[in-house]
Structure formats: structure tokens, C-alpha cells
C-alpha positions as CSV (number, residue, x, y, z in Angstrom):
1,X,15.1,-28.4,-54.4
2,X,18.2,-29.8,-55.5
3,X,16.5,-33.1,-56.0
4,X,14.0,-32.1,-58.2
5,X,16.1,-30.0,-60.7
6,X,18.4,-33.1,-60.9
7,X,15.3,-35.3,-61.7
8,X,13.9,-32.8,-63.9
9,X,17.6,-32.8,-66.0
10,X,17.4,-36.9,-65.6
11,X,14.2,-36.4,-67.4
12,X,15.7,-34.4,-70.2
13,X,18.0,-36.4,-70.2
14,X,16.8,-39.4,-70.9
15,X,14.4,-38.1,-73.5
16,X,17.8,-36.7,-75.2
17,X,18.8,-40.3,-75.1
18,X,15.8,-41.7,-76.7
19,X,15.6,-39.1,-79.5
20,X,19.5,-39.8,-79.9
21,X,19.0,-43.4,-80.5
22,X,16.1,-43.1,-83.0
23,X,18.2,-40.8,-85.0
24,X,21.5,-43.0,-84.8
25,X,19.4,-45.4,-86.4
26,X,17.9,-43.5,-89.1
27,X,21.2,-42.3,-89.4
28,X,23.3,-45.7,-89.6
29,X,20.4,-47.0,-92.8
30,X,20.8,-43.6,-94.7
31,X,25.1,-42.6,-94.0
32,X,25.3,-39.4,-95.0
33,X,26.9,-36.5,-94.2
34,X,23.7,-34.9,-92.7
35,X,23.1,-37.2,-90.6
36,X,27.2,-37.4,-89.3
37,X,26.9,-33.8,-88.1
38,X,23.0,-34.2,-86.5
39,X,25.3,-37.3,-84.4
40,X,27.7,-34.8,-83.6
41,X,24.9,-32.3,-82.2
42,X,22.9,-34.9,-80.2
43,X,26.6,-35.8,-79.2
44,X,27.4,-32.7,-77.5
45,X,23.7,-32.1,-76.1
46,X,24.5,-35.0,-74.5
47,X,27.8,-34.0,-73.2
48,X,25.7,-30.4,-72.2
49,X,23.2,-32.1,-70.7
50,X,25.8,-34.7,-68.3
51,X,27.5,-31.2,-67.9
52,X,24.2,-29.5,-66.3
53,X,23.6,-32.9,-64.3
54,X,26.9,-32.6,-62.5
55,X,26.8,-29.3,-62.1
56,X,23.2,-27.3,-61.4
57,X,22.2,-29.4,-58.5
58,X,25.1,-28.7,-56.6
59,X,25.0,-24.8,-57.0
60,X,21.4,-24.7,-55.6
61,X,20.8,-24.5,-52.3
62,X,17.7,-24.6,-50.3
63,X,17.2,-23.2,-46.1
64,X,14.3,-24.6,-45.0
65,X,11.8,-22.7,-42.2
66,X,13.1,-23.4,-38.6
67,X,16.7,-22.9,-40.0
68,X,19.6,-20.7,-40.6
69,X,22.6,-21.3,-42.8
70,X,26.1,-19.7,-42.5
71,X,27.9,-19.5,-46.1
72,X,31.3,-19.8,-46.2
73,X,33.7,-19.2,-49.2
74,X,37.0,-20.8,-49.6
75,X,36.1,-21.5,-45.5
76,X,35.7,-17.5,-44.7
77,X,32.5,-16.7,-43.2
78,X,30.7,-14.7,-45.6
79,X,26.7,-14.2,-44.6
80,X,24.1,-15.8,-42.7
81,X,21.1,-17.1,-45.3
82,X,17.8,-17.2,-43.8
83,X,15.0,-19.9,-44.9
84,X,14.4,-19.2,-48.9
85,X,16.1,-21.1,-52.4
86,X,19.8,-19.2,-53.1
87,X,22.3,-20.0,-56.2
88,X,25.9,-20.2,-55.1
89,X,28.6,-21.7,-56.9
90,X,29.4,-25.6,-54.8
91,X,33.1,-25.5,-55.6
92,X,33.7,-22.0,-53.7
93,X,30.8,-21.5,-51.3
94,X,30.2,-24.0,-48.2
95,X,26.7,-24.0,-46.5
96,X,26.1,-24.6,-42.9
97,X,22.9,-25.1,-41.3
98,X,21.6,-24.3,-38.2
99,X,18.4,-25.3,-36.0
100,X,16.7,-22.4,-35.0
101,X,13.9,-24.0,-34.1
102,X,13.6,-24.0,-29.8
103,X,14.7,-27.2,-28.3
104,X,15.1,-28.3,-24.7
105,X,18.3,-30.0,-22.6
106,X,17.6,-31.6,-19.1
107,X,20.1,-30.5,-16.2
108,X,20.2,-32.5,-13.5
109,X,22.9,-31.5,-10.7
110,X,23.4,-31.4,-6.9
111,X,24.2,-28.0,-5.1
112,X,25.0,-27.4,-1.3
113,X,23.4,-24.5,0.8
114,X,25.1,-22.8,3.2
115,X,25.2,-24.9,6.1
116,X,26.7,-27.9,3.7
117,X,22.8,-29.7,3.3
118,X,22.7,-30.8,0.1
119,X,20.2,-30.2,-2.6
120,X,19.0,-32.3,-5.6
121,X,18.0,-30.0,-8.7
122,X,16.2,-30.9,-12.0
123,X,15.9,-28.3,-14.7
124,X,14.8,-28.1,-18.0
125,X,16.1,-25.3,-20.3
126,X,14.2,-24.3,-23.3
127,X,16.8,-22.7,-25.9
128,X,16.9,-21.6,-29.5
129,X,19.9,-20.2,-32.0
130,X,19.8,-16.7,-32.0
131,X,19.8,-16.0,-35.8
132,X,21.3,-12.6,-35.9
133,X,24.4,-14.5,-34.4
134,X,25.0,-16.9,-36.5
135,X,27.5,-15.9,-38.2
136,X,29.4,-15.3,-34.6
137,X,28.4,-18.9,-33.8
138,X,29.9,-20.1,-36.9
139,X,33.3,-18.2,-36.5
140,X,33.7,-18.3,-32.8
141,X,32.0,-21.4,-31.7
142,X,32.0,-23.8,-35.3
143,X,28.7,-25.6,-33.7
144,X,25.9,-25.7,-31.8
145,X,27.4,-28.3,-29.4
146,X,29.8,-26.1,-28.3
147,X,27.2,-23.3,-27.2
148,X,24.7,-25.9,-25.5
149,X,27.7,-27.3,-23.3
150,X,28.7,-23.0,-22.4
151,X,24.8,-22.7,-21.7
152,X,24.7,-25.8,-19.3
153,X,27.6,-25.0,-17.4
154,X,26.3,-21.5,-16.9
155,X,23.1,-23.2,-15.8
156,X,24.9,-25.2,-13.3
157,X,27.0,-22.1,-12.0
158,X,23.8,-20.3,-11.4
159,X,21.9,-22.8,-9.9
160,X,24.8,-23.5,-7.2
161,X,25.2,-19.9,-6.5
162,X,21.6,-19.5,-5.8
163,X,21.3,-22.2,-3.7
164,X,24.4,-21.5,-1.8
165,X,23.0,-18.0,-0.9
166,X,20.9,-19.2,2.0
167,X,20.9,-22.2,4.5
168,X,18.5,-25.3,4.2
169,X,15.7,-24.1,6.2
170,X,14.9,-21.1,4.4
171,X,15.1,-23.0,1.2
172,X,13.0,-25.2,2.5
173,X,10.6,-22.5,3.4
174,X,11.1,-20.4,0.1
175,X,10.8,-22.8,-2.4
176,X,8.8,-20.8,-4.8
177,X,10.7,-18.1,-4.2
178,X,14.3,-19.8,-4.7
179,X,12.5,-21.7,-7.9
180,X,12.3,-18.6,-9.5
181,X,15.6,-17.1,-8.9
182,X,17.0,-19.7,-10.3
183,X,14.7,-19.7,-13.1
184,X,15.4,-16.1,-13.6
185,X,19.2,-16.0,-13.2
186,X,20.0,-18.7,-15.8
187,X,17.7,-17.2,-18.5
188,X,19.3,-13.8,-17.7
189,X,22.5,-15.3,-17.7
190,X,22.0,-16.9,-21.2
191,X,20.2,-14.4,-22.8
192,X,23.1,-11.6,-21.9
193,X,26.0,-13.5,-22.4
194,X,27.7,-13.7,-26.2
195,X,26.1,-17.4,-26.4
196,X,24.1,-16.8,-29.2
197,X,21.8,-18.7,-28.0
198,X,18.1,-17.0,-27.0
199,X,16.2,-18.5,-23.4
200,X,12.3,-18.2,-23.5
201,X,11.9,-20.4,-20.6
202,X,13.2,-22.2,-17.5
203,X,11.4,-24.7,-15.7
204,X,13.3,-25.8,-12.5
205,X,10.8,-29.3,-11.9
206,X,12.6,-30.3,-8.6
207,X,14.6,-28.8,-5.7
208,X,14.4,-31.2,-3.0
209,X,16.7,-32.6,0.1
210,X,17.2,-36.2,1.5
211,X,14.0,-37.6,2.8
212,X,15.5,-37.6,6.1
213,X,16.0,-34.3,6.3
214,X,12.5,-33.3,4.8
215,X,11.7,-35.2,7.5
216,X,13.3,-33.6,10.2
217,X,12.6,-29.9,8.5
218,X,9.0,-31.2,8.4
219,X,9.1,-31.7,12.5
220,X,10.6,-28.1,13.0
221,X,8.3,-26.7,10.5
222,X,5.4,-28.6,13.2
223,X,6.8,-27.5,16.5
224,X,7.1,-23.7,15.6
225,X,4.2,-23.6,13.8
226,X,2.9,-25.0,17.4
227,X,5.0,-22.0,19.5
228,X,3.9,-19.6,17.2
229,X,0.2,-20.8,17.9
230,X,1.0,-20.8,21.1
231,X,2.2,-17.1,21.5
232,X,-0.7,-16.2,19.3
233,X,-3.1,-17.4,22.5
234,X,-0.5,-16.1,24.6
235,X,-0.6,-12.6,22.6
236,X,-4.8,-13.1,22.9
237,X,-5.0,-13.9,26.5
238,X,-2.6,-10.6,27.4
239,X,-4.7,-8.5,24.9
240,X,-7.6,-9.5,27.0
241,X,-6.4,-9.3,30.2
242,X,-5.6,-6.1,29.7
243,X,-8.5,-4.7,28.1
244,X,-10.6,-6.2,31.0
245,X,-8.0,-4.2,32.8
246,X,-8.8,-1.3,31.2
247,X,-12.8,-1.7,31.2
248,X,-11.9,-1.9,35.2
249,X,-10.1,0.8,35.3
250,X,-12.7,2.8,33.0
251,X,-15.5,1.6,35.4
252,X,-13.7,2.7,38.2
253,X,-13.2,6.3,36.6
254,X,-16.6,6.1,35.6
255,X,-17.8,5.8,38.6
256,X,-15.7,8.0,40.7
257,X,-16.2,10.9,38.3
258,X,-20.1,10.2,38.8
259,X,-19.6,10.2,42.7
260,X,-17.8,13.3,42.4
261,X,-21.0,14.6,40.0
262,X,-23.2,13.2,42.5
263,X,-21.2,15.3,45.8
264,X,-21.0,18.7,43.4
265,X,-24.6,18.4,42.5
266,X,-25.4,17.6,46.5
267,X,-22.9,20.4,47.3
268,X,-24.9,22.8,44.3
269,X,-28.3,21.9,46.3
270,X,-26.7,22.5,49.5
271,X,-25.2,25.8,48.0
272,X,-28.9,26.8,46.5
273,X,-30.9,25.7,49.4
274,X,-28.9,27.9,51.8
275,X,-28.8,31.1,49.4
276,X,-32.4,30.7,49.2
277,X,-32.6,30.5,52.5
278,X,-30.6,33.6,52.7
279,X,-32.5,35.1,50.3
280,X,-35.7,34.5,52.4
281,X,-34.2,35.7,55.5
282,X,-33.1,38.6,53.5
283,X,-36.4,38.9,52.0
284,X,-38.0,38.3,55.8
285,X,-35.7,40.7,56.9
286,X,-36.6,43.6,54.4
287,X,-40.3,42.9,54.9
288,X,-39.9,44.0,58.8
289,X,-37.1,46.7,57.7
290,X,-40.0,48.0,55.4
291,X,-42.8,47.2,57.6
292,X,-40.7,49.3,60.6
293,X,-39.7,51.8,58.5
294,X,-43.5,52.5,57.0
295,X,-44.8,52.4,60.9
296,X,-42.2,55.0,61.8
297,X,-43.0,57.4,58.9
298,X,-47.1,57.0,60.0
299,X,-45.9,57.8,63.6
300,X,-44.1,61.1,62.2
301,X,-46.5,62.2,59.9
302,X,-49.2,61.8,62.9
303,X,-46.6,63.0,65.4
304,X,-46.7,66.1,62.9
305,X,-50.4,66.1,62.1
306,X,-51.3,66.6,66.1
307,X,-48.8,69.3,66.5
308,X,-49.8,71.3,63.3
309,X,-45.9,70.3,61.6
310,X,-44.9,70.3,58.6
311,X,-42.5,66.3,57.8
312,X,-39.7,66.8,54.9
313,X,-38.0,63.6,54.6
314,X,-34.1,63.7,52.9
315,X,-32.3,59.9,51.4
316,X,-28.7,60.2,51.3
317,X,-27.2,58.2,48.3
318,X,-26.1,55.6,51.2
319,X,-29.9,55.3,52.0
320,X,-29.7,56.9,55.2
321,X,-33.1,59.1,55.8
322,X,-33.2,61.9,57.4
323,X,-36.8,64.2,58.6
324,X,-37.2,67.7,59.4
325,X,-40.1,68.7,61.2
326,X,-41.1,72.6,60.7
327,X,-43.5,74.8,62.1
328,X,-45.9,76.7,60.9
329,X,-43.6,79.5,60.8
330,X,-41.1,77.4,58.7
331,X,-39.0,76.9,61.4
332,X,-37.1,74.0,62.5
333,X,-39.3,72.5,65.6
334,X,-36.7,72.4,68.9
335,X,-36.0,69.5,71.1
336,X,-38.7,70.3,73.6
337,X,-41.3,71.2,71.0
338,X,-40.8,67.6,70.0
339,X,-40.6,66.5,73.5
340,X,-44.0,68.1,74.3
341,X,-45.5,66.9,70.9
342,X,-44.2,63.3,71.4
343,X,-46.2,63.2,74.7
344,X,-49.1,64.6,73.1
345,X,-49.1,61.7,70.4
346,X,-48.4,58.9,73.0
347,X,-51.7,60.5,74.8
348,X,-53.3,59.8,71.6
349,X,-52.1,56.6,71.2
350,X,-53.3,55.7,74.6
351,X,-56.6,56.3,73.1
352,X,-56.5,54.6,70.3
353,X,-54.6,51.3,72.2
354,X,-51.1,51.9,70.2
355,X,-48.2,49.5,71.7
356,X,-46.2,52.1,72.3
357,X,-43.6,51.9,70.2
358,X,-41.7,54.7,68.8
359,X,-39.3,54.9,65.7
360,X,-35.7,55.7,67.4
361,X,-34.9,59.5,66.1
362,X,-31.9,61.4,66.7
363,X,-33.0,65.0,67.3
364,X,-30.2,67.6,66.9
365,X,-29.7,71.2,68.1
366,X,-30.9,72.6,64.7
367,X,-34.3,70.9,65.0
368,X,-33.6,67.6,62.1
369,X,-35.3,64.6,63.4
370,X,-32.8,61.1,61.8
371,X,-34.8,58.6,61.4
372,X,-32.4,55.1,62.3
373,X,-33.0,52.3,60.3
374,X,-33.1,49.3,62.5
């Protein structure tokens, strides 16, 4: 900007000067007192315009995008200017400008775990000036060189603090995992500390050990993946082992419980067949119980019939029967009354080719006949 209002008062300039010099002349062939004073004007436009050369370039000054620029009068930090055109007097007001536009700064460093293997690191640290702190990074740090030297040694602090957290195995193991702690802790550590600097990114591109040791990790890394594998089978072979085991033992239940089904339900038949079979012989047994029992009431009733008796049979709640024979008078018929009709009937069964056989009777002083079941 500066530039082109100095060309643009050249320009004036130098048209100033022409029309000066094309006057003089006219001037020097008339000489008059007119024309002495019109000298004297183009004299001091001159002078004016040698004055505005000198001086209005200077006074203007221009922050371009991707910058920030810290003003300082009589060297006293004043105000931060961002990108735009601004008018302050050159002979009291200093400018200082800032990139603010994000750079990068390679790290390269070595850092020991801890058990003392040791660890090559590469990093590259994306960074920009943090524009609101400018002003700080003028008055406390003078230049950006300063900060970026605070911001790398950070980065090396962090990085050997992370690394020194765990032995070389499990970094060797946890790569990713240690890559983006570190990644993490120096951008944190930036971006909080009074750096004035801002951290978008962190890109850790190596983290590597001697080839030897690689080596020797990369064997280790072999045989326990191989005893793992092998504890896996060994895991596989006990898991099926014992559920064969367990189908065995299931068998085995299986089929004692169905042996034990099998004797119940044999010792349910058993238990069946022999009530029926109770229940016939109780069945048998009532059928001849009934059958005697209705051949000894015929006998009475024809034991009664002959002898011109009257048969009143009494059941007891316990079943017991009992049969009174009466005569015709309505008296109970005595002992030998029943004695002398019981011979009578037995002549009549010998006539009519009876067995013989009698219903057992209990015949008691008052003349009732008890019928005994058998």
C-alpha cells in the first residue's frame, strides 16, 4: 500500500516538475513580477509535494491476511492490528508482524522406556500464533522463535514421559495406543500452556526400537502367540472332555432313572395284577357269600312254609342278620318246634334229592333263629 501512494506522489510529482519547467521558461522570456511569485508557488508545491513523499508512505501501514501485527509506541506495546490498511504516525508507532498462518517443525528425539530400551521418535507438530495473544507474545516473548523453541522442548518432555511410563514390550504391543498419547499430551500441553501458540494437530510418524530388538520382540511376540494357541486347544480339548463327561454322566442318569421307571411301572403291574386279583377273589368270595346266604334264606322260608311259620328277618348296621320264626299265634317258635320242623323239611328234601345242607342258625331260649354268615 505504501508503495503505491509513494508512486502515485512520484507521479504528481513529476507532473509538478514538468508544469514547473514550462512555466520557468515562459517566465525567464517575459520577467515579471507575475511570473516571480507563480516561481515561488510551484516552488513551494514542490517543497509540499518532496514533503508528502517523505512523509505519507511511511505513516501507512498495511497487515496482510495470514498476519497479525503488534504496534508499539515509543517501544510500549500498545494494540494488536489484525489484517486491514491503518494510518499511524512512523516516527512514534513501530509495527511488528506476526505469521499466523499454521506452520509445521519436525522433532526428532530418542526416549528410554522403563527397562532402559531405547526408542527412536519422529514427530511433526502443526502450530499457529494464537492472535488474541499477541500482544503477550510481543511483550513477554519479543518473537516467535522464542515460543517455537518453549513448544519443542515441551514436545520433547512429553514424549519422554510417555514413553518412559511403560517397558518396551508393551510399547511394542501398544503402538497405536502410545502414538496417540503422545499425540494428545503435547497438543494439550501446548494448547494450555501461556505459549501463545495454538496446536491443531500432532502427527507422531515413527516410534520404533533397534532392529535387533524388533527382532527379538518379533520372536516373543511368535512363541506366545504359539502358547496361547496352544492353551486355546488345551482350553478346547478340556471343554470337551468334559462335556463328553457330562453326556456320560447324563446317559447314565438317563438311563438309571428309566430302569427305575421301568421296576416302578413292573412294581405298578405287579401291584394292579394282585389287587385285581384280590378284587376277584373278593368278588369270588362274595358271589358264594351271596350265593350261601340266598340258599339259606330259601331253606328258611321253606323250613317256615312246611311248618305254617311266619320268617321276619332283622340287619344290624354291622350286617349281622338275624330271623325270627313265629307261629301262627305270633309266638316265637321254641327250640323243639324248630327241631321237629327242621326234620320235617330234611324229609322233604329227601324227596326232592337236596344235599343236605343246612344254613348254620343259632336258636336262642326266646325262639330268634341267627343266621351266621359264613
Amino acid at each position: 500500500m505504501a508503495i503505491k501512494v509513494t508512486l502515485f506522489i512520484l507521479l504528481g510529482l513529476a507532473i509538478l516538475i514538468f508544469a514547473g519547467l514550462t512555466f520557468w521558461r515562459e517566465c525567464e522570456a517575459e520577467e515579471n513580477d507575475a511570473s516571480r511569485i507563480s516561481v515561488f508557488i510551484f516552488g513551494g508545491l514542490f517543497l509540499a509535494m518532496i514533503g508528502c513523499i517523505v512523509l505519507i508512505p511511511g505513516n501507512i501501514h498495511q497487515v496482510d491476511t495470514g498476519e497479525v501485527a503488534v504496534v508499539r509506541h515509543m517501544g510500549k506495546v500498545t494494540c494488536a492490528r489484525e489484517p486491514g490498511v491503518y494510518w499511524d504516525w512512523y516516527f512514534t508507532n513501530d509495527y511488528e508482524y506476526y505469521d499466523t498462518k499454521i506452520q509445521s517443525t519436525e522433532i526428532v528425539t530418542k526416549a528410554y522406556t522403563s527397562d532402559a530400551q531405547t526408542v527412536d521418535l519422529d514427530v511433526i507438530i502443526q502450530y499457529q500464533v494464537d492472535k488474541s495473544q499477541a500482544e503477550y507474545l510481543a511483550t513477554t516473548y519479543g518473537s516467535t522463535s522464542s515460543v517455537e523453541s518453549k513448544m519443542e522442548a515441551v514436545a520433547f518432555d512429553r514424549m519422554k514421559s510417555v514413553i518412559g511410563q511403560n517397558d518396551a514390550e508393551y510399547t511394542v504391543r501398544n503402538r497405536s495406543t502410545i502414538k496417540a498419547n503422545i499425540e494428545e499430551t503435547i497438543a494439550s500441553a501446548v494448547n494450555s500452556g501461556n505459549y501463545c501458540l495454538f496446536v491443531p494437530s500432532v502427527d507422531l510418524r515413527d516410534l520404533s526400537f533397534s532392529d535387533s530388538y524388533e527382532a527379538a520382540a518379533e520372536a516373543r511376540a511368535v512363541a506366545n502367540q504359539k502358547l496361547e494357541e496352544e492353551k486355546i486347544n488345551q482350553a478346547k480339548e478340556l471343554a470337551l472332555a468334559e462335556n463328553n463327561h457330562k453326556i456320560e454322566v447324563e446317559n447314565a442318569k438317563a438311563a438309571a432313572e428309566a430302569a427305575i421307571e421301568k421296576a416302578n411301572a413292573e412294581a405298578e403291574v405287579a401291584r394292579i395284577k394282585a389287587q385285581a386279583d384280590q378284587d376277584v377273589a373278593k368278588i369270588e368270595a362274595d358271589t358264594a357269600l351271596y350265593a350261601g346266604q340266598k340258599q339259606a334264606a330259601i331253606a328258611v322260608q321253606r323250613l317256615a312254609s312246611i311248618n305254617g311259620w311266619t320268617v321276619v328277618t332283622t340287619t344290624e348296621t354291622d350286617g349281622t342278620q338275624y330271623t325270627k320264626l313265629y307261629k301262627p299265634d305270633e309266638t316265637l317258635v321254641t327250640a323243639e318246634e324248630l327241631q321237629k320242623g327242621t326234620e320235617k323239611l330234611l324229609e322233604v328234601y329227601k324227596y326232592e334229592k337236596w344235599d343236605g345242607k343246612l344254613p348254620t342258625y343259632q336258636m336262642g331260649d326266646s325262639g330268634i333263629v341267627t343266621v351266621v354268615t359264613p
